[in-house]
C-alpha positions as CSV (number, residue, x, y, z in Angstrom):
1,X,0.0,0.0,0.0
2,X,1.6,3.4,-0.9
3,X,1.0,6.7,0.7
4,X,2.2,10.0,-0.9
5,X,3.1,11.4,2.7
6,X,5.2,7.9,3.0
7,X,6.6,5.9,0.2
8,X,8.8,3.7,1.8
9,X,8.6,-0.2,2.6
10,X,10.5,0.3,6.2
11,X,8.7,1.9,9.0
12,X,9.3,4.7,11.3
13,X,7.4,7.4,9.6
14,X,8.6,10.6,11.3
15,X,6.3,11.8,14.2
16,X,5.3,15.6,12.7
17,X,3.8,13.7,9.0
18,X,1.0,12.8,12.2
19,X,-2.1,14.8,13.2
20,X,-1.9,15.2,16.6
21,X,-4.4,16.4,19.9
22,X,-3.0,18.4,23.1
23,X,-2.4,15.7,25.6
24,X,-2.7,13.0,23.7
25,X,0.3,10.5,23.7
26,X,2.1,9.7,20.4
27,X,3.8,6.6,19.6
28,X,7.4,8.3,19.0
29,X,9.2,6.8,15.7
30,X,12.1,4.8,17.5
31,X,9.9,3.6,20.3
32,X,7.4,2.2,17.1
33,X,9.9,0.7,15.6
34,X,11.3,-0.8,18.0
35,X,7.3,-1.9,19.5
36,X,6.4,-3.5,16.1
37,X,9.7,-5.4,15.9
38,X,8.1,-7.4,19.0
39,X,4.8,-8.0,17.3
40,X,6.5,-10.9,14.8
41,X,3.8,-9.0,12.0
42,X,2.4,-11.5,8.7
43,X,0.8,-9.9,6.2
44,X,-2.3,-11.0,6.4
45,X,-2.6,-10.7,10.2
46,X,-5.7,-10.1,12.5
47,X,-3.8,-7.1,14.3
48,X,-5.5,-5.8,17.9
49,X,-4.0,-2.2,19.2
50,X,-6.0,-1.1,22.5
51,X,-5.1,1.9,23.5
52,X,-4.2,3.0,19.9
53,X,-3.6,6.7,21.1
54,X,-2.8,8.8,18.1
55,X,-3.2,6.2,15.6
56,X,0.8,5.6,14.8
57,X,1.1,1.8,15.6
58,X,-2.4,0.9,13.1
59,X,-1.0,3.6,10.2
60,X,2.1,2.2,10.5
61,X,1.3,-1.8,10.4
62,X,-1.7,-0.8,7.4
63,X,1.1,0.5,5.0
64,X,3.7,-2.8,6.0
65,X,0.2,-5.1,6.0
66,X,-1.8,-4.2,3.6
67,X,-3.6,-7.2,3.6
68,X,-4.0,-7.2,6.9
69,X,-7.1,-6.8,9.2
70,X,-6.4,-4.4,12.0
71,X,-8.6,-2.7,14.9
72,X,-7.9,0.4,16.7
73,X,-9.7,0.2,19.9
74,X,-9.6,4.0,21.7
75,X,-12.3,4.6,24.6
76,X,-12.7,8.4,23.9
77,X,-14.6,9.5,21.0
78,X,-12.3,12.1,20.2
79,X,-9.3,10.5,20.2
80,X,-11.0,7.6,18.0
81,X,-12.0,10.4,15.5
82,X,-7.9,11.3,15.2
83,X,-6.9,7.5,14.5
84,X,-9.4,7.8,12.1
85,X,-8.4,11.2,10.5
86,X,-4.5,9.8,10.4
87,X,-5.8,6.6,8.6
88,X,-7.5,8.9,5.7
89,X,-4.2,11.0,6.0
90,X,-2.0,8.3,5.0
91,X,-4.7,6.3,2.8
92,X,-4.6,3.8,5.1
93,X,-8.1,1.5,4.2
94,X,-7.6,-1.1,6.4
95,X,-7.8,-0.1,9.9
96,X,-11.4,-0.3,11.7
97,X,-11.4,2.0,14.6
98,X,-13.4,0.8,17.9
99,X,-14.5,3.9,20.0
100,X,-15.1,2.1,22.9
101,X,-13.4,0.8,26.5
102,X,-11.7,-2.2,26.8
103,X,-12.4,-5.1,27.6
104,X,-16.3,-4.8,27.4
105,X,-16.3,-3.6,23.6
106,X,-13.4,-6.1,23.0
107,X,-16.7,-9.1,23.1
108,X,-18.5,-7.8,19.3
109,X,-15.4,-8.4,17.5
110,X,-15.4,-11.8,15.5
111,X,-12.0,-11.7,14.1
112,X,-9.6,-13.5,16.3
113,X,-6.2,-11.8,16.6
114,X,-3.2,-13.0,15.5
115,X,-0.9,-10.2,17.6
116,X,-2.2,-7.5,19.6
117,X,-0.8,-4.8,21.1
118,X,-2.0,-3.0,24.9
119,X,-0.5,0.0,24.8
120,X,-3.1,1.9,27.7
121,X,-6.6,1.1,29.6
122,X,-7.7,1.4,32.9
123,X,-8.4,-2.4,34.4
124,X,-5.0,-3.8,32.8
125,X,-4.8,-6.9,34.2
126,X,-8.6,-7.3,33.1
127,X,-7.5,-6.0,29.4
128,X,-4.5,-8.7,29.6
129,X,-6.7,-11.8,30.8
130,X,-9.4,-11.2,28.0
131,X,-6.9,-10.0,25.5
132,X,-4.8,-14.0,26.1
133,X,-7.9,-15.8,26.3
134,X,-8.9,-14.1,22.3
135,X,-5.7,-14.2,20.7
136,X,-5.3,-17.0,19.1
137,X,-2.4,-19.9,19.9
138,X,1.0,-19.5,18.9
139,X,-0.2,-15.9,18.3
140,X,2.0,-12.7,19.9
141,X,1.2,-10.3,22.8
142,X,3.0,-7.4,23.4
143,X,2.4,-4.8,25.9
144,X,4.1,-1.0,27.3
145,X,4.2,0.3,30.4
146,X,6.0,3.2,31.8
147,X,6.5,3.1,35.1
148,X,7.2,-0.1,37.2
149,X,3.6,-0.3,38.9
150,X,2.1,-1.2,35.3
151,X,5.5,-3.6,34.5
152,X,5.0,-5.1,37.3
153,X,1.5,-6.0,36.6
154,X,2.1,-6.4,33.1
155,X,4.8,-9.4,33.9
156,X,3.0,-11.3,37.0
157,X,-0.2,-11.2,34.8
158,X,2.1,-12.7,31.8
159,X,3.3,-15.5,34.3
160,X,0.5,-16.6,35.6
161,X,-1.0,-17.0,32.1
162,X,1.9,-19.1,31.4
163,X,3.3,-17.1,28.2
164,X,6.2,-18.2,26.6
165,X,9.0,-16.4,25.0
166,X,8.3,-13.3,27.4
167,X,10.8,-10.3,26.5
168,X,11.4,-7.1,28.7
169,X,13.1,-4.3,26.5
170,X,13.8,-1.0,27.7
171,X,13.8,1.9,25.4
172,X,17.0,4.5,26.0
173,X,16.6,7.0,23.0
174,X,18.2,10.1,22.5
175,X,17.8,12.7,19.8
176,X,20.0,15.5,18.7
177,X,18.0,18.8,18.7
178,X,18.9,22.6,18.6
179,X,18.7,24.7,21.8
180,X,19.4,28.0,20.7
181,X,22.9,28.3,19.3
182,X,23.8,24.8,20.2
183,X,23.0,21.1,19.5
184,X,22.1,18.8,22.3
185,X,21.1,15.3,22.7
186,X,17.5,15.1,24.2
187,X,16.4,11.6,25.6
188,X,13.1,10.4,24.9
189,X,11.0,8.9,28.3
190,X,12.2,5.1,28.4
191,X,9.3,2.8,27.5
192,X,9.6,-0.6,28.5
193,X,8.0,-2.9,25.6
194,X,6.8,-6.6,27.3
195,X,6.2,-9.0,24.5
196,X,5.4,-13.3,24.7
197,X,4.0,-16.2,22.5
198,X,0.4,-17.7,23.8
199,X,1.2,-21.7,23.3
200,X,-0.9,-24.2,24.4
């Protein structure tokens, strides 16, 4: 799939090509990258992002997938009409956006996921149980958390679900910028990205 604001076949589309909202979080480029190296992507997948945010992770996996089937579940209604706005931006057709909060409007959606990605909601551990017990086997979860309340929820909830494979990568980014005169590197809030197999 091809997209005049990004013609490329890698991703990492730079952050300012994206619409964004005051207060809303976006998906920076390296952390993406990084994030959908962990999701083990096929091209036809059933992809899962709850918590979509901005819309970066579903633009991003539409143009690498396009036969792909992804959902973009986002609990505030304005936030769900940006992922939508940054899908039309970048032609992106295949990316169903789910205004609702997770896990209750997680139940109407028939297509079982092959990956799935929880990158925010309130009753995490919740998200994480329903979220296992859809995906389907041998298929990939990966999670984010930033502090180590949620990481630590993140991983006892992954244990007791008996995952296998479980990673724990910490994002340390930096990025040269210009402060007046001068050029300084400016690090990006570490991320840490928790990611494991379902097999049964």
């Amino acid at each position: 799939m091809n997209s005049p604001l990004w013609q490329y076949r890698t991703p990492g589309i730079p952050d300012e090509l994206f619409e964004e909202l005051p207060g809303i979080p976006l998906t920076k480029r390296e952390i993406r990258v990084l994030l959908m190296s962990q999701l083990r992507l096929k091209t036809d997948a059933v992809f899962w992002d709850i918590g979509a945010g901005t819309g970066t992770i579903p633009v991003e996996v539409g143009l690498l997938c396009p036969d792909s089937q992804i959902f973009a579940i986002e609990r505030d209604e304005e936030v769900a009409s940006l992922i939508q706005r940054n899908c039309d931006r970048f032609l992106v057709k295949n990316v169903t956006v789910i205004e609702g909060s997770a896990p209750e409007c997680l139940e109407p959606l028939t297509a079982q996921p092959d990956c799935i990605c929880i990158e925010g909601g309130r009753s995490l551990k919740t998200i994480l149980e329903v979220a296992w017990q859809r995906l389907n086997n041998g298929g990939t979860l990966v999670a984010t958390a930033t502090n180590f309340e949620s990481l630590y929820t993140i991983s006892e909830c992954l244990a007791d679900l008996r995952m296998r494979n479980i990673e724990v990568v910490q994002s340390a980014i930096n990025r040269l910028e210009n402060r007046g005169i001068r050029q300084v590197f400016a690090a990006l809030d570490p991320l840490f990205i928790i990611s494991g197999t379902k097999m049964e």
